[in-house]
N, C-alpha and C positions, 0 to 999 in steps of 0.2 A: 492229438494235440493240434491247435488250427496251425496254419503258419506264420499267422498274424496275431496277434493281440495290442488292439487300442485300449489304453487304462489310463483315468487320472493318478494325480499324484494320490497320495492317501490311501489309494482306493485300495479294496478287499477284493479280489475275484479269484473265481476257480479252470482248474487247465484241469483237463481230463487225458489221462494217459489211454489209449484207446490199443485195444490188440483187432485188426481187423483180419479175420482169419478165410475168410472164405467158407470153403467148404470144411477145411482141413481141424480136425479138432484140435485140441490144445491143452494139457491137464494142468501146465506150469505157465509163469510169465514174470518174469524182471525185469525193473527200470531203475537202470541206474543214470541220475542224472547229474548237471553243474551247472549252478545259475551265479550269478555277479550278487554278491552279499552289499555292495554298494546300492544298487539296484532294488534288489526284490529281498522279503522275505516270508518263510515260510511262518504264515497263525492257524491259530485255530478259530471259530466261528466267531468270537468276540473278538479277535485283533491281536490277541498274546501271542508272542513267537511260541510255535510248537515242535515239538521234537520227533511227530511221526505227520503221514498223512492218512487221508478216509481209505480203506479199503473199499474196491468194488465187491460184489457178490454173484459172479460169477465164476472165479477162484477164490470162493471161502475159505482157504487153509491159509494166513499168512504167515511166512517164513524170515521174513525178513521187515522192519517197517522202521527206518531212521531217519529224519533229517536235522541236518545240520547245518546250522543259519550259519558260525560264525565261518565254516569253509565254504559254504555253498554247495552241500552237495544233499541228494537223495539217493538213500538208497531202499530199495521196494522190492519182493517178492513174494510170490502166491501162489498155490497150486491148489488143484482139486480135492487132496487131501481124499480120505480112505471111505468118504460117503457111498458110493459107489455111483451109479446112474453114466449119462451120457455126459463126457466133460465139450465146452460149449463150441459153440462153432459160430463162423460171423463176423459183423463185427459187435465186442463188447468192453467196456470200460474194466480196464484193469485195477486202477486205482485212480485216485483226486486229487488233487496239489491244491490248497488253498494261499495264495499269495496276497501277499500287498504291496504296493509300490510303494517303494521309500526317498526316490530320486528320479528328475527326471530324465531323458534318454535322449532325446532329439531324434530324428526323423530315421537312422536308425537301430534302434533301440538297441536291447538287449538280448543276447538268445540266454533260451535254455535246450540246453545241450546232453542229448543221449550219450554214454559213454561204450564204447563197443570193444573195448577193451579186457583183457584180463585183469587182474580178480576183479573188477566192475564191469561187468558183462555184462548188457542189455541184451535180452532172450525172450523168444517163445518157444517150449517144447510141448512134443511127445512123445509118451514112455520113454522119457530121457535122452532124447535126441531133439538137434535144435529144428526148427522148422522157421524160423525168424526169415523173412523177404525183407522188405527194406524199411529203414528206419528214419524219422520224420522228427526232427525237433521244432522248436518254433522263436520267433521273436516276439519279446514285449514292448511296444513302444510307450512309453509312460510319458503324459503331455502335464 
């Protein structure tokens, strides 16, 4: 997710949750997020509030795929699921947030915030241990 994001009002744009992993593989990944519903909301490609986001395809199994506009929150999970092969290593896109800005923020803005909490855990595992380094939310400044 960058740590900045400039966006007009109105506007339609995409945050990418990114797992960057290094060397280290990865079979699972969760994002649990919280954005200002005054602020942002989450559509889908035409503009309509939508109730999940885009999975990536680098953990094709998803486990988990909600959001909800009127609290502000996402919640996301994926794992490698029983295809077998090499689960990825890197860095690679977990999942998509498509937003729009509904208000605007002044200089500075709004975050959207990882939750690293229990039961909303923001995670990268493997073979079910966490391997998660550190975690990166970001701001949206909406002009």
């Amino acid at each position: 997710m960058p740590a900045t994001s400039r966006v007009s009002l109105n506007q339609i744009f995409t945050v990418n949750i990114e797992i960057a992993a290094g060397a280290q593989q990865v079979d699972g990944g969760a994002a649990y997020l919280n954005f200002d519903t005054g602020k942002l909301r989450v559509v889908d490609a035409g503009g309509a509030p939508a109730s999940a986001i885009d999975a990536g395809s680098s953990l094709p199994t998803a486990l988990q795929n909600f959001a909800n506009n009127p609290d502000g929150r996402i919640d996301y999970a994926a794992g490698a699921g029983l295809q077998g092969g090499t689960p990825p290593t890197g860095t690679f896109i977990l999942a998509s947030i498509r937003f729009k800005a509904i208000a605007t923020t002044g200089e500075g803005g709004t975050p959207v915030v990882f939750v690293s909490d229990l039961p909303r855990k923001t995670d990268a595992t493997r073979a079910g241990g966490s391997v998660l380094g550190t975690v990166t939310g970001g701001v949206v400044i909406v002009q």
